[in-house]
C-alpha positions in Angstrom: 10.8 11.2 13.6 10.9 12.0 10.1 12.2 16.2 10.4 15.5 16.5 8.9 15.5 13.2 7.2 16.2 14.3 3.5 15.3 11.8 0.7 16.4 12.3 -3.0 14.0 10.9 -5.7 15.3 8.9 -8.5 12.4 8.5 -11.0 11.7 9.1 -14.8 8.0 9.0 -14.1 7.6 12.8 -13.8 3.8 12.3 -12.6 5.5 9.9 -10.2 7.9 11.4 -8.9 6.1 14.6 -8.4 3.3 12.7 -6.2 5.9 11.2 -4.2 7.6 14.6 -3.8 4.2 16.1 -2.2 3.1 13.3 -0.2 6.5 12.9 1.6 6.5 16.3 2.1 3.2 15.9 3.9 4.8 13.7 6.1 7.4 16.3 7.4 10.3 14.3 5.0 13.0 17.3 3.4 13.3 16.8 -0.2 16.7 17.6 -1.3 16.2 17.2 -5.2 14.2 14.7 -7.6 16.4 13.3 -10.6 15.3 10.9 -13.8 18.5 9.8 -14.1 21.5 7.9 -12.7 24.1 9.8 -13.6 21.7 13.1 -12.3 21.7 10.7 -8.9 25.3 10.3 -8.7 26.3 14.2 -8.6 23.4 15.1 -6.6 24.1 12.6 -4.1 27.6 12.9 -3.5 27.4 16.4 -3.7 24.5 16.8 -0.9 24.4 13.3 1.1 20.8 12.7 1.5 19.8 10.2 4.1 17.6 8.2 1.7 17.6 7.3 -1.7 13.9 6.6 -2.9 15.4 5.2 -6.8 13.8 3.2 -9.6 15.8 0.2 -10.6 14.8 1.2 -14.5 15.8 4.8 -15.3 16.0 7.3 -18.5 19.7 7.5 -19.4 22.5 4.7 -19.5 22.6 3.7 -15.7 19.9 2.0 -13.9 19.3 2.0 -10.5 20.9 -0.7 -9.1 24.8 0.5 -11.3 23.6 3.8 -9.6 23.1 2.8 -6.1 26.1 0.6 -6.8 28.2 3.9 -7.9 27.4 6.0 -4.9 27.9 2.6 -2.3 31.7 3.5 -3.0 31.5 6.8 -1.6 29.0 6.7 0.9 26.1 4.3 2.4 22.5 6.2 2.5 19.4 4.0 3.4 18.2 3.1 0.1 14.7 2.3 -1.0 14.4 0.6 -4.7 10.6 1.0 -6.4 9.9 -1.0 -9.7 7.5 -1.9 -12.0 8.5 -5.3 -12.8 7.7 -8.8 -10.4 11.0 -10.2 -11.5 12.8 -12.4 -9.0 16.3 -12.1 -11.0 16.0 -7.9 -11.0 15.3 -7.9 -7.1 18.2 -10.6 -6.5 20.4 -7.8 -8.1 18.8 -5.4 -6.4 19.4 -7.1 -3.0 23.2 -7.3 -3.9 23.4 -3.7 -2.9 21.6 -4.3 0.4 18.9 -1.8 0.1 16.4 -0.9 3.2 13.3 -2.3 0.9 12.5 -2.9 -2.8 8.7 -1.5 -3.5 6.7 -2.6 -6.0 4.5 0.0 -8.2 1.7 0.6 -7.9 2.4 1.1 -3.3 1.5 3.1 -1.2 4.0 6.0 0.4 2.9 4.5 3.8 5.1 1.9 3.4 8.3 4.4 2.4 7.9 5.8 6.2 7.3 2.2 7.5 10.5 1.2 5.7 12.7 4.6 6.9 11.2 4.0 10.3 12.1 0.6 10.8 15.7 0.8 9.4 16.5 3.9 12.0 15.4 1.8 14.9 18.3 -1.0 13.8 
């Protein structure tokens, strides 16, 4: 189920990023590029329309994830998956504003990425 699903990477975690990029790979996902920030996010997604969004809701730059997600919403609607660091009701409120497929906490495991793509294909 997962060939040809491409997922872009929106982290500033290099190390992080880079582990995500290899174990999705493993798990047949295409990844189409990985950014740090949101304004990287923006022209890469509009430009190449990946299917998922993987994004941290705090990112290097001026834009965090959710004015990000919230940016590329007006153009088009890819499944989007928010990861954070932070158990903060108020972030993941905002977060849910932009009605994302899930909203990870760090540290998880990339199990739950495909468990979340899965389960938003099949509705």
């Amino acid at each position: 189920m997962a060939k040809n699903i491409r997922i872009l990477i929106v982290e500033d975690e290099v190390i992080s990023a880079m582990y995500l990029q290899i174990q999705l790979k493993k798990m047949n996902y295409d990844i189409c590029k990985k950014v740090v920030t949101g304004e990287d996010a923006i022209r890469i997604a509009l430009k190449e329309k990946p299917d998922v969004i993987l994004i941290d809701i705090r990112l290097a730059g001026k834009m965090d994830g959710i004015k990000t997600i919230k940016e590329i919403n007006a153009f088009y609607k890819p499944l989007v998956i928010f990861m954070t660091g932070f158990q903060d009701e108020e972030l993941f409120d905002k977060a849910r504003v932009e009605r994302p497929a899930g909203i990870l906490t760090k540290p998880f495991e990339v199990e739950e990425i495909k468990k979340i793509i899965d389960s938003a294909l099949k509705n």
